[in-house]
N, CA, C and O atoms as a Tinker XYZ file with bonds, in Angstrom:
   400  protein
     1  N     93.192000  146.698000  260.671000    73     2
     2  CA    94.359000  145.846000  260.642000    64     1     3
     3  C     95.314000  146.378000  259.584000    63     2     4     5
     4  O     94.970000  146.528000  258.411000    81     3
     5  N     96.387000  146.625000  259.992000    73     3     6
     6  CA    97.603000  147.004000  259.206000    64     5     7
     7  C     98.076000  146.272000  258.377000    63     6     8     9
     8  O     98.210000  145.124000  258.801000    81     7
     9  N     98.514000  146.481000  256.987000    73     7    10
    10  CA    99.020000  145.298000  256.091000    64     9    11
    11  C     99.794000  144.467000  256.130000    63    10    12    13
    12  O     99.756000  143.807000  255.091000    81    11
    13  N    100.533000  144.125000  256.832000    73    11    14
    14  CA   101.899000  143.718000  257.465000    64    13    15
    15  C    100.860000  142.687000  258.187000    63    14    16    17
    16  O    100.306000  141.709000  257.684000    81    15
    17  N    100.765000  143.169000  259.447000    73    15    18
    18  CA    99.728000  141.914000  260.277000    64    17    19
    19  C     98.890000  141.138000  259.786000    63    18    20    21
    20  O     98.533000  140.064000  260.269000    81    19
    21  N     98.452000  141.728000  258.604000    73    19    22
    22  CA    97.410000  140.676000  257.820000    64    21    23
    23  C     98.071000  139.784000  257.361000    63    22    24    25
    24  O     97.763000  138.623000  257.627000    81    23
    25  N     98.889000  140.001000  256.750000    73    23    26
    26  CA    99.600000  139.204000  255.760000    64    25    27
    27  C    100.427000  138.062000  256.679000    63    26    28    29
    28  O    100.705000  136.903000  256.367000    81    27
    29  N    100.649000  138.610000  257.609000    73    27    30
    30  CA   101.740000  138.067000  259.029000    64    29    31
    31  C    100.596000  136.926000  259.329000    63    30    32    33
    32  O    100.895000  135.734000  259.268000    81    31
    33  N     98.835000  137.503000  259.764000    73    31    34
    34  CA    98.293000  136.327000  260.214000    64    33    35
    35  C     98.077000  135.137000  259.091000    63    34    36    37
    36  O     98.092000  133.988000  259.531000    81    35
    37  N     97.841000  135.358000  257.407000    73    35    38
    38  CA    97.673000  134.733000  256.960000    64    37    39
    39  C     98.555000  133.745000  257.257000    63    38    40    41
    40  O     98.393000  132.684000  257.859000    81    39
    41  N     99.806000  134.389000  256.600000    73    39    42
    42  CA   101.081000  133.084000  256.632000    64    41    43
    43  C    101.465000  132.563000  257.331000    63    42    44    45
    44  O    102.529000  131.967000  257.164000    81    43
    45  N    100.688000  132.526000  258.629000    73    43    46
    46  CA   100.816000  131.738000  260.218000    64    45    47
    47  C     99.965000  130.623000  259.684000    63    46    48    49
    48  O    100.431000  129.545000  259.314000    81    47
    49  N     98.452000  130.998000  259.659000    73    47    50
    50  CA    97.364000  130.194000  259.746000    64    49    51
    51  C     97.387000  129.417000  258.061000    63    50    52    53
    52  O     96.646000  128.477000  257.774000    81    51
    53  N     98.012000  129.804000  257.456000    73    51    54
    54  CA    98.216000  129.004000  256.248000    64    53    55
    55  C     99.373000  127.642000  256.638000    63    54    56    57
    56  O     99.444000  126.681000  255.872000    81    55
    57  N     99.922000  127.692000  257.451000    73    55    58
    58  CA   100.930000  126.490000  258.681000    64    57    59
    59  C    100.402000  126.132000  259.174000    63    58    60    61
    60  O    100.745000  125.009000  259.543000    81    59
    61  N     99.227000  126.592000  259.635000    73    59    62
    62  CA    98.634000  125.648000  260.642000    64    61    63
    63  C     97.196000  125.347000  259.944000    63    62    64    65
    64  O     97.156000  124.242000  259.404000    81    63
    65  N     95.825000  126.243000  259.840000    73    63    66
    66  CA    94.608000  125.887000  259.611000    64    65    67
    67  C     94.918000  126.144000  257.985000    63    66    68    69
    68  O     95.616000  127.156000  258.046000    81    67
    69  N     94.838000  125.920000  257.053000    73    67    70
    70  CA    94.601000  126.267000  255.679000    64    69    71
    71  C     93.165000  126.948000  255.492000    63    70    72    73
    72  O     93.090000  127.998000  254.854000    81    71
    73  N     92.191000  126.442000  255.965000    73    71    74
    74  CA    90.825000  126.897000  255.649000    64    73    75
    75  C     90.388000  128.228000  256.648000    63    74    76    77
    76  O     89.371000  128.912000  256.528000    81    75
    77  N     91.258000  128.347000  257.466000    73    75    78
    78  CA    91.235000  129.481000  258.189000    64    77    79
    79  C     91.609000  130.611000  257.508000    63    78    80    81
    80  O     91.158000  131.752000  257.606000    81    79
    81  N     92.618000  130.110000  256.699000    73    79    82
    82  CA    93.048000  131.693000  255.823000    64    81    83
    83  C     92.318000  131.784000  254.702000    63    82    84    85
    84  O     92.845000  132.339000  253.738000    81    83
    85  N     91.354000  131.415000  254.614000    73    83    86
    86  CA    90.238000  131.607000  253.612000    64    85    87
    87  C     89.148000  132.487000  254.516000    63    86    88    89
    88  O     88.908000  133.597000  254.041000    81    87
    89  N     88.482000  132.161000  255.702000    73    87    90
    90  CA    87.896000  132.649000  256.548000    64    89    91
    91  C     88.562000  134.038000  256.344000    63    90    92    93
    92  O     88.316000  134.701000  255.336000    81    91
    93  N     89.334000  134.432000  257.227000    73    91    94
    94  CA    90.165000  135.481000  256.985000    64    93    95
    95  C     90.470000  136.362000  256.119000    63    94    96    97
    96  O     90.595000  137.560000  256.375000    81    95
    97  N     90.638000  135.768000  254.858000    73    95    98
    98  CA    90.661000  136.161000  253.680000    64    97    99
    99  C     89.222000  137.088000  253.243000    63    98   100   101
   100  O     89.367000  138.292000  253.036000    81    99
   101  N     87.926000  136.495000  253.125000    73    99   102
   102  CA    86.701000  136.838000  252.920000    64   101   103
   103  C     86.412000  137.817000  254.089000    63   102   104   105
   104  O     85.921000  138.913000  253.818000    81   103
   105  N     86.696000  137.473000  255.415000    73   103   106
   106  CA    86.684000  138.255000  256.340000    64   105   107
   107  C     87.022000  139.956000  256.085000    63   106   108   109
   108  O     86.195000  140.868000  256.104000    81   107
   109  N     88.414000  140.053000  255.859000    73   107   110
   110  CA    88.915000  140.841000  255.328000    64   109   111
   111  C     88.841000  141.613000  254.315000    63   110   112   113
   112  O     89.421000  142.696000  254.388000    81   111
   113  N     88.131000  141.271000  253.146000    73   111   114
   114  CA    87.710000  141.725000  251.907000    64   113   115
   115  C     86.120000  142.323000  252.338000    63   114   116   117
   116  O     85.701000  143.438000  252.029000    81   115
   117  N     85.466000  141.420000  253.023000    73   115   118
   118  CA    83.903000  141.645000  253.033000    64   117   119
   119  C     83.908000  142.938000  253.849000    63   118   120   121
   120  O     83.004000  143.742000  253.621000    81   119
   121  N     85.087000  143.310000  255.037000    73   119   122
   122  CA    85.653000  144.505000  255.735000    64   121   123
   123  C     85.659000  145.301000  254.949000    63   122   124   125
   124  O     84.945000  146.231000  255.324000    81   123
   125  N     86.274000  145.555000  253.600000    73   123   126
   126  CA    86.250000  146.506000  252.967000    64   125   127
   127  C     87.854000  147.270000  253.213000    63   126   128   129
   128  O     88.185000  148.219000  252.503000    81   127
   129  N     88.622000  146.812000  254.125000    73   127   130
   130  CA    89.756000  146.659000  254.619000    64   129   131
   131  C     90.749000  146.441000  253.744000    63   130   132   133
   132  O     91.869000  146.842000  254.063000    81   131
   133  N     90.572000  145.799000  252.523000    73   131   134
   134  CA    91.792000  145.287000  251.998000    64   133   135
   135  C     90.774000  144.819000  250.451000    63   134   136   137
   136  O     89.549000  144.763000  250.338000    81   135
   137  N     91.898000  144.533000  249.387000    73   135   138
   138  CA    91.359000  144.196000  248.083000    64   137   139
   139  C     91.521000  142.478000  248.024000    63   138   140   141
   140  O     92.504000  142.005000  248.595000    81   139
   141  N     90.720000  141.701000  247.450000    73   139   142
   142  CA    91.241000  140.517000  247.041000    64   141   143
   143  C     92.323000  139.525000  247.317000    63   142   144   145
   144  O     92.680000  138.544000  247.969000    81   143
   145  N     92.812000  140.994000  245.801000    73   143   146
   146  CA    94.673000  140.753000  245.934000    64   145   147
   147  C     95.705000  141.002000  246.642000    63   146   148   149
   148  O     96.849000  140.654000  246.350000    81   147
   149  N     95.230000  141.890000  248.045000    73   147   150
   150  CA    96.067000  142.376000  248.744000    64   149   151
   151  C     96.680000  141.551000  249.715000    63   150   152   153
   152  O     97.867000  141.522000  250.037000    81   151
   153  N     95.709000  140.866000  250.156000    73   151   154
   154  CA    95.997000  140.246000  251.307000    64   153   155
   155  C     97.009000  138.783000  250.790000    63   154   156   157
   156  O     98.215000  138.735000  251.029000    81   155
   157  N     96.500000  138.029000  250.300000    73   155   158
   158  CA    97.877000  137.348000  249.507000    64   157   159
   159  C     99.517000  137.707000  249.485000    63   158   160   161
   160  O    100.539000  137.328000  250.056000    81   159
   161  N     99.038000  138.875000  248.256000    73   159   162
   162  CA   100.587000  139.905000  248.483000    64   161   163
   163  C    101.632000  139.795000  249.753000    63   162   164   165
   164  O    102.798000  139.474000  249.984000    81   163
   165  N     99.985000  140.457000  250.686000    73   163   166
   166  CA   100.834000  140.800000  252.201000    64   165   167
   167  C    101.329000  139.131000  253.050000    63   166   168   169
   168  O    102.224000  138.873000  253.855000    81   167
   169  N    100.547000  138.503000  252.573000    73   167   170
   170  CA   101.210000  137.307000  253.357000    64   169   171
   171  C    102.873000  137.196000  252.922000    63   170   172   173
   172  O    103.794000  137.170000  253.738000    81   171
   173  N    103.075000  137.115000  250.831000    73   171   174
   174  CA   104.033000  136.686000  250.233000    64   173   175
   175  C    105.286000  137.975000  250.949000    63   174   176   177
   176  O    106.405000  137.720000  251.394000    81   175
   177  N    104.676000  139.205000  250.857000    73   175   178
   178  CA   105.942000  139.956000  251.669000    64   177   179
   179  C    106.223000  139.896000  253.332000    63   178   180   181
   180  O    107.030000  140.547000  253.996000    81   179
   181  N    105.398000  139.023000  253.691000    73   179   182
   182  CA   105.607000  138.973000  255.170000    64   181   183
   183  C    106.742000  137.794000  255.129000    63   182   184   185
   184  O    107.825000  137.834000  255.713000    81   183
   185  N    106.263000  136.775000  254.336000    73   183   186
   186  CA   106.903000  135.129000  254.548000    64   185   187
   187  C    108.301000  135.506000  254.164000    63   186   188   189
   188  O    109.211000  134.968000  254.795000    81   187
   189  N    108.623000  136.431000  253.132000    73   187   190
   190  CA   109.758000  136.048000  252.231000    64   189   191
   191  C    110.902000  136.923000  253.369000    63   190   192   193
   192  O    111.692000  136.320000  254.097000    81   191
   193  N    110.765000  138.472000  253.313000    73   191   194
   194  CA   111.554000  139.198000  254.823000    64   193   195
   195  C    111.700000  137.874000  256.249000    63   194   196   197
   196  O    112.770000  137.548000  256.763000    81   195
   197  N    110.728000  137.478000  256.515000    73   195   198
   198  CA   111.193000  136.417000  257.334000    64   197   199
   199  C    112.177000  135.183000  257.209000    63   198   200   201
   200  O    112.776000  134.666000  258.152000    81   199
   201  N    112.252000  134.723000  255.609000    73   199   202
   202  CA   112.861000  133.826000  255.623000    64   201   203
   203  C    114.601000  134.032000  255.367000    63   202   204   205
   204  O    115.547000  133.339000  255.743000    81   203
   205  N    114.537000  135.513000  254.424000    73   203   206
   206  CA   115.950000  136.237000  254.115000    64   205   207
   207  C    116.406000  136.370000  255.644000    63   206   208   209
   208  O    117.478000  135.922000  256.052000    81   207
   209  N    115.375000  137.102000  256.523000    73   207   210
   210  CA   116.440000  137.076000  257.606000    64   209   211
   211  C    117.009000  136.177000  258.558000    63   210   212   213
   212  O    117.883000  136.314000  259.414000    81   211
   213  N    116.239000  135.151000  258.168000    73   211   214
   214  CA   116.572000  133.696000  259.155000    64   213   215
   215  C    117.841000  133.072000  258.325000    63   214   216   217
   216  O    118.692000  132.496000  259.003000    81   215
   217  N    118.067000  133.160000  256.625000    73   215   218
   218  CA   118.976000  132.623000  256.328000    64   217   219
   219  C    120.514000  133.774000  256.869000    63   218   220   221
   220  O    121.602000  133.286000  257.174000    81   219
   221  N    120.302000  134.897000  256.871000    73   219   222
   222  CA   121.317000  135.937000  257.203000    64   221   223
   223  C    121.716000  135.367000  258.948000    63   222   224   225
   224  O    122.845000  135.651000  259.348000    81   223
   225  N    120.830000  134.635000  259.848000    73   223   226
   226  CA   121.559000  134.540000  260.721000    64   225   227
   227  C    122.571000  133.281000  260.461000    63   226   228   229
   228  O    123.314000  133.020000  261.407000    81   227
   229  N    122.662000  132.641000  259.536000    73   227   230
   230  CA   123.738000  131.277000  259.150000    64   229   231
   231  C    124.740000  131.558000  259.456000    63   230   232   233
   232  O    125.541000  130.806000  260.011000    81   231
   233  N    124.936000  132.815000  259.136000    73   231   234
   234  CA   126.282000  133.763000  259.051000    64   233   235
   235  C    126.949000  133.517000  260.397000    63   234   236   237
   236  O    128.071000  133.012000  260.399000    81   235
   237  N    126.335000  133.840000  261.571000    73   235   238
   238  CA   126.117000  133.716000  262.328000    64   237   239
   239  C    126.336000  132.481000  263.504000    63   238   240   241
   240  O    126.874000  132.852000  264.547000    81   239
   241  N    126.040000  131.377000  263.421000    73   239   242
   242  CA   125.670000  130.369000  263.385000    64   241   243
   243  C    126.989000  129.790000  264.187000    63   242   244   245
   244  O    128.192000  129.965000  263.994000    81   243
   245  N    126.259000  129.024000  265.171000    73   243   246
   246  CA   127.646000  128.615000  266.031000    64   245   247
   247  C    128.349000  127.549000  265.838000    63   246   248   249
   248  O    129.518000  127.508000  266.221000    81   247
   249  N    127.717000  126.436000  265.171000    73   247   250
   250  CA   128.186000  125.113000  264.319000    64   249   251
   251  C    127.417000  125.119000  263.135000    63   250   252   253
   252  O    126.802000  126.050000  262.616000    81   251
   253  N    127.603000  123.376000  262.613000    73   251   254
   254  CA   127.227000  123.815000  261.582000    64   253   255
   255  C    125.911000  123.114000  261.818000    63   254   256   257
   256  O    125.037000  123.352000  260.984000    81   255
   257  N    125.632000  122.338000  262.752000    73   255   258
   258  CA   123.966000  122.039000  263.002000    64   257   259
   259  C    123.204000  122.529000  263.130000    63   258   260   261
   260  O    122.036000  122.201000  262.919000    81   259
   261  N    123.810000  123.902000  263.693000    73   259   262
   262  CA   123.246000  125.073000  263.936000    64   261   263
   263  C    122.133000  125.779000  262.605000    63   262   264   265
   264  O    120.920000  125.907000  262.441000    81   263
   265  N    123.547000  126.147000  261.761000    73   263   266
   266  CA   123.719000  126.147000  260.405000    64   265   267
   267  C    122.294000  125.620000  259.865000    63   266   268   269
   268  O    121.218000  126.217000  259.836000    81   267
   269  N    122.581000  124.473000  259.498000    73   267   270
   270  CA   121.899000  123.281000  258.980000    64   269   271
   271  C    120.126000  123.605000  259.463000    63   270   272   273
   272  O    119.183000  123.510000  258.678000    81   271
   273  N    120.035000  123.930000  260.695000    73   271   274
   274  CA   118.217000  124.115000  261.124000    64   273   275
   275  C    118.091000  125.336000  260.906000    63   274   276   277
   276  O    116.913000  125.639000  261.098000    81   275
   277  N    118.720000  126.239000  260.591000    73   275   278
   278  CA   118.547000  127.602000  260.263000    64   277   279
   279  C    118.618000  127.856000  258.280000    63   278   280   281
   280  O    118.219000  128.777000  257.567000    81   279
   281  N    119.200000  126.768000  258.024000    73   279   282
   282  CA   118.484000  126.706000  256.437000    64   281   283
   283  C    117.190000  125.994000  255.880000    63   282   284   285
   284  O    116.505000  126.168000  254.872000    81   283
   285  N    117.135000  125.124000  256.940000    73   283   286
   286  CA   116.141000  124.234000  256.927000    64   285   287
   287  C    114.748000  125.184000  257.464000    63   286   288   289
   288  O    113.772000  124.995000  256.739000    81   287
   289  N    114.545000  126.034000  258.457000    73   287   290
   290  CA   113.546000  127.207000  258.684000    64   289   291
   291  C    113.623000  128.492000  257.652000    63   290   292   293
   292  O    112.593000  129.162000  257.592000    81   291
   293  N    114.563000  128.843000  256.959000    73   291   294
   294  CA   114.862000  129.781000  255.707000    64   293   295
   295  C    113.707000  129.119000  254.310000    63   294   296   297
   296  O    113.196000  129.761000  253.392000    81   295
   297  N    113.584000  127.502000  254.657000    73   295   298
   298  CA   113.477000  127.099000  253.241000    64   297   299
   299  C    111.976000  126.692000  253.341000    63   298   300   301
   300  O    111.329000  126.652000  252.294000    81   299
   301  N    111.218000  126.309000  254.839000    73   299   302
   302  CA   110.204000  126.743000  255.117000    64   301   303
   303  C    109.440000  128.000000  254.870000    63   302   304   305
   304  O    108.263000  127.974000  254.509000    81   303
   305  N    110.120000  129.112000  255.067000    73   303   306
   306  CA   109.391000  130.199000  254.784000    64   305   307
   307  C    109.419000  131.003000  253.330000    63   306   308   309
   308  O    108.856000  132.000000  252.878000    81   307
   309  N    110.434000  129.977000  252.817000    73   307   310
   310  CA   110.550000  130.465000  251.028000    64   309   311
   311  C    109.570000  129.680000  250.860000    63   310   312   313
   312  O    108.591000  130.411000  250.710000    81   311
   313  N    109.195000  128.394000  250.784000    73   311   314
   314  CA   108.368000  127.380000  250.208000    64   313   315
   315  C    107.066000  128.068000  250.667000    63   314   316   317
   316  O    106.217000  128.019000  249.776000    81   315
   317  N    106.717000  128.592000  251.602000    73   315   318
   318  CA   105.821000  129.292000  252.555000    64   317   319
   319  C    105.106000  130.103000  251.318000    63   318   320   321
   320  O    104.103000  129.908000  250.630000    81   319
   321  N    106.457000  131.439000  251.403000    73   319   322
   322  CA   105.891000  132.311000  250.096000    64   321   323
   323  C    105.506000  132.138000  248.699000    63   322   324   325
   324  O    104.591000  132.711000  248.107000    81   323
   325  N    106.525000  131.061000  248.143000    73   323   326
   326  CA   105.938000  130.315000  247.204000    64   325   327
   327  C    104.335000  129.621000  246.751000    63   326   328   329
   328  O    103.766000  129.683000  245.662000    81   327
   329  N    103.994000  129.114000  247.735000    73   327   330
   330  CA   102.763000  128.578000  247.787000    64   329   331
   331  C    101.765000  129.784000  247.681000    63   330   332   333
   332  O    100.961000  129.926000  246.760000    81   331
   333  N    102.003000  131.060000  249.280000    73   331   334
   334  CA   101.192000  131.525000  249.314000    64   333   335
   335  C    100.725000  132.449000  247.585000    63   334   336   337
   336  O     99.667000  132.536000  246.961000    81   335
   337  N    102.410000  133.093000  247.295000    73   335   338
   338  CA   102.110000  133.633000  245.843000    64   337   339
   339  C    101.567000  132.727000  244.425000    63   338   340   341
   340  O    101.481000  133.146000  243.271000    81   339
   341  N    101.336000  131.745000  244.804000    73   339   342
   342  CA   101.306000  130.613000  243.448000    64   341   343
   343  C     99.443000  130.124000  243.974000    63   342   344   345
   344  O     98.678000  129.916000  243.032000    81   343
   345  N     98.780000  129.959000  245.652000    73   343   346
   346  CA    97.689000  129.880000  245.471000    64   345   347
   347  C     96.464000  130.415000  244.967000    63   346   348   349
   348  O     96.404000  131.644000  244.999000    81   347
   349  N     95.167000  129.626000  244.371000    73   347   350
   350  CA    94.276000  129.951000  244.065000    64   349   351
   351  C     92.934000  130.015000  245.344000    63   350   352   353
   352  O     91.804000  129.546000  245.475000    81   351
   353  N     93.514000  130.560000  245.826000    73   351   354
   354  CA    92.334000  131.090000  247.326000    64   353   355
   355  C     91.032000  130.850000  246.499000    63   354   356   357
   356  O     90.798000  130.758000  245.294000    81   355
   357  N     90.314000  130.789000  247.585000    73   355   358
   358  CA    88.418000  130.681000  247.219000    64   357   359
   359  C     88.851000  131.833000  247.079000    63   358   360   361
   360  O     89.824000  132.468000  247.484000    81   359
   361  N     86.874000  132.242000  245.632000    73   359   362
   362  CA    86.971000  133.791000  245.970000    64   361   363
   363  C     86.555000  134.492000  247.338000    63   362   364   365
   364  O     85.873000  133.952000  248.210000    81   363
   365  N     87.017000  135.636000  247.378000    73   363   366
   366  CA    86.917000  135.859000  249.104000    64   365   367
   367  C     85.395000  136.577000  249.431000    63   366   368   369
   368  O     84.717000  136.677000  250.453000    81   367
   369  N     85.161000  137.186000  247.485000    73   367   370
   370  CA    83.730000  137.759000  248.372000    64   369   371
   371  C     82.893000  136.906000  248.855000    63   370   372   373
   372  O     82.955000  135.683000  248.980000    81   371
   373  N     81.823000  137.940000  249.207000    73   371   374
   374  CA    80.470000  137.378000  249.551000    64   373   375
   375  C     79.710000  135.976000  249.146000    63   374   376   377
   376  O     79.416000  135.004000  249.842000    81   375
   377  N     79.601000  136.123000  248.397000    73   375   378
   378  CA    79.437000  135.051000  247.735000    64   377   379
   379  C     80.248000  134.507000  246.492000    63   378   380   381
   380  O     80.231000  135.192000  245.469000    81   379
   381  N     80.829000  133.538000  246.509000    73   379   382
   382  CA    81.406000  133.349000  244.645000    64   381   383
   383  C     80.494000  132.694000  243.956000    63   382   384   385
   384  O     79.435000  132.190000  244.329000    81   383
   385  N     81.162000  132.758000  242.566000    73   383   386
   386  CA    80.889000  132.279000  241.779000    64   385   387
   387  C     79.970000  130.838000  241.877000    63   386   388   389
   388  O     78.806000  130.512000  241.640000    81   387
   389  N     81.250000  130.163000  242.385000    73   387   390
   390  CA    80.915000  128.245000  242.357000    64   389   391
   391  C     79.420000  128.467000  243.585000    63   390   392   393
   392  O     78.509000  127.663000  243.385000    81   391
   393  N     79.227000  129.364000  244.619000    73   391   394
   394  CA    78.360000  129.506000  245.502000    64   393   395
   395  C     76.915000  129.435000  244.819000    63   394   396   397
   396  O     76.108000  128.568000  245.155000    81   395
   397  N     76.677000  130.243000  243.999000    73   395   398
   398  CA    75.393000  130.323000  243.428000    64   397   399
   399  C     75.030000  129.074000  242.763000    63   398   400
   400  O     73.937000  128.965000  242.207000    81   399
């Protein structure tokens, strides 16, 4: 899995399942695929490019209601990245800490 897609599935399933991107997370690490810290990262650079370019279509924008749900999905996917860069994920290995 390419870094981009990882990060792409986290910050999906972090919208929808939360405990899924923990699955995923450990999944991914226990792969040997990715570090810890990587996959986080890749979510926070997936969410944030998505949300810059949703606010760039405002520009755009054929009214201003238009407008208006297209800042309102911009501010979803900032808050998105926010979270994802500011969470404390389980640890992803094998086993953690709190496990034993």
């Amino acid at each position: 899995m390419e870094p981009a897609s990882a990060g792409e599935d986290i910050a999906t399933r972090r919208r929808h399942d939360p405990e899924q991107v923990v699955a995923l997370v450990r999944e991914l690490v226990t792969s040997g695929e990715f570090t810890e810290n990587e996959v986080p990262d890749d979510a926070v650079d997936s969410a944030v490019p998505t949300g810059l370019l949703t606010l760039q279509e405002v520009r755009t924008a054929s009214d201003p209601s238009a407008a208006a749900e297209l800042c309102l999905s911009t501010a979803r996917h900032i808050a998105l990245a926010t979270t994802l860069a500011s969470a404390n994920l389980p640890c992803p290995r094998l086993t953690c800490a709190s496990d034993r």
